[in-house]
N, C-alpha and C positions, 0 to 999 in steps of 0.2 A: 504494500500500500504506500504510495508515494505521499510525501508530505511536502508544505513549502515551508518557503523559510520562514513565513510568519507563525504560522502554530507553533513550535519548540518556545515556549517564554525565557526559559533559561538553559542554555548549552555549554559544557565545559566535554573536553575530547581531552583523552590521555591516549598517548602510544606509549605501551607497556608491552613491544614488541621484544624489545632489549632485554629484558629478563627472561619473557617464554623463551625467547631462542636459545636462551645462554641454558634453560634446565632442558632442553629436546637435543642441544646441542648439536644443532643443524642437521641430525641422521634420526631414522625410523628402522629399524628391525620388526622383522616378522617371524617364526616360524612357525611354520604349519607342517600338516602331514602331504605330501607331495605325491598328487593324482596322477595314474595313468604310468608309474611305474611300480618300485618294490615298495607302497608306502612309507619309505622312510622320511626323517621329518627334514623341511628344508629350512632353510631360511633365506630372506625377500629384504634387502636392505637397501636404503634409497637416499641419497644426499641433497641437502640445500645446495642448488647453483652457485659456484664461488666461493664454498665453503670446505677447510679441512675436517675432517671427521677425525674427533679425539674422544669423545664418547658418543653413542645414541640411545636413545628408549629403547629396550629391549620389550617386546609383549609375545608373549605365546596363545596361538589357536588350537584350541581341537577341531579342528575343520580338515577336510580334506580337498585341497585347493589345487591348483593348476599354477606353473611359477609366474605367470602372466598375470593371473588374478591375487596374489600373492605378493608380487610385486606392486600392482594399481593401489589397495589398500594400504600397503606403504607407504605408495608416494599421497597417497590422498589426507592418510595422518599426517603424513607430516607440513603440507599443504594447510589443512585447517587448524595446525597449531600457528603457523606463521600467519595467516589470517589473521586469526582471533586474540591476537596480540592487542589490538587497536579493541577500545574500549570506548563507549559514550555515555553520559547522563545528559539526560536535560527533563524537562517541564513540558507534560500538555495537559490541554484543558479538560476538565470533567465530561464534554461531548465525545471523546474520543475514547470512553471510559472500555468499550468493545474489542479493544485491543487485549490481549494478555501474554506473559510467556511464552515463546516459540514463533510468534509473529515476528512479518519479517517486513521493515519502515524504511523507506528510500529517505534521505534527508540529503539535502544538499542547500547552498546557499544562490543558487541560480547563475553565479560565474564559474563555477567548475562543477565537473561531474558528481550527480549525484551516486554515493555508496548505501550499500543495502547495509542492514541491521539488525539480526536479530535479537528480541527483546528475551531475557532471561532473568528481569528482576520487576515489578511495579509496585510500587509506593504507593496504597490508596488514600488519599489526604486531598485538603482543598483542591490540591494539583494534582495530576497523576507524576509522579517520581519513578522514571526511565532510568534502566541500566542495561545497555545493549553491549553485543559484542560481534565487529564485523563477517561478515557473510558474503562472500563470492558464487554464483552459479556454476560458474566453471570446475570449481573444485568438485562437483559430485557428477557430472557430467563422465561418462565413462571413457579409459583412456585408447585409442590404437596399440594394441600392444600384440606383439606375436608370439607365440608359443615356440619357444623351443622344442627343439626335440628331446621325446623325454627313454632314456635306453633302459631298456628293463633286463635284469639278470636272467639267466640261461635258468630254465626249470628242470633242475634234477632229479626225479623220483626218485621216493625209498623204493629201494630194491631190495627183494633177499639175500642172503648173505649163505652161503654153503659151509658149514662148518666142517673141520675134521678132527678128531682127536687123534693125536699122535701118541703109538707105543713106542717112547724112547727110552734109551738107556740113561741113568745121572749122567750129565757130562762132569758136570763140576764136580760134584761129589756132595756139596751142600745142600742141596734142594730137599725139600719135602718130598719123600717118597710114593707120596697120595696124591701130589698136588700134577692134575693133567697137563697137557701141553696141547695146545689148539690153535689150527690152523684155519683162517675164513677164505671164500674165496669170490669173487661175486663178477658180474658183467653186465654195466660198468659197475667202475669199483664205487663207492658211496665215497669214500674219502676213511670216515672213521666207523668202529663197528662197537657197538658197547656187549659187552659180553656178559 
């Protein structure tokens, strides 16, 4: 809902850009469980433009995502934290009382473009008491992104295994005189065999 600049009666604007970025620390991690091969978990990390990565938000999903879809959620966290840096209060009249929470107020001053705004706080008093915090469209907007190719591990079945007991003589001379001696034999071989 766009507003002009006459309704806001009182407007103060903080960017508090400075500090979100400083605790996101210009990087977003993701790991997820990675679709479309041997589910193991991935992880989807994505940097601010310009920026060295010396630490980021770590968050983990149980989801079972694709690295493409894993990555966009990524970059889209970390997109709406640098947004939502910039912060507004201001003042509107009791007629606009229909607005609440999660509403989303165009404000601008009529020489430069107007920014969207969502409302996250309302003051109900003589005045309504606004606490918004900016909102870009673009950011939820989905990204082009391509799928890599995702290589899945060779499927090995269990196979049987052929056992043979062997009648040997002691070699060493120490062994336990009860204790068998067994030979597996298989095609293809499993790798290990628990006996």
């Amino acid at each position: 809902m766009p507003l002009t600049s006459r309704c806001p009666r009182k407007r103060r604007h903080r960017n508090s850009r400075e500090p979100r970025l400083r605790s996101w620390r210009e990087g977003s991690r993701l790991s997820h469980i990675e679709a479309g091969a041997d589910y193991a978990t991935r992880t989807a990390e994505t940097i601010a433009a310009g920026a060295e990565l010396q630490t980021a938000s770590d968050s983990e999903l149980p989801l079972v995502l694709t690295p493409a879809e894993g990555r966009a959620i990524a970059d889209r966290w970390l997109s709406e934290a640098m947004v939502s840096g910039e912060t507004v209060r201001f003042a509107l009249p009791p007629s606009l009382g229909h607005l609440g929470p999660g509403d989303v107020v165009e404000l601008g001053d009529g020489a430069s473009l107007a920014r969207r705004w969502r409302i996250d706080r309302i003051e109900r008093a003589s005045t309504l008491n606004v606490e918004a915090v900016r909102v870009e469209p673009g950011v939820y907007r989905p990204t082009q992104g391509s799928d890599e190719d995702v290589s899945q591990r060779a499927f090995v079945p269990p196979v049987p295994v052929w056992p043979v007991f062997l009648d040997l003589p002691l070699m060493r001379g120490d062994e336990e005189p009860h204790a068998p001696h067994l030979a597996v034999a298989a095609t293809p071989w499993p790798g290990s065999v628990a006996v």
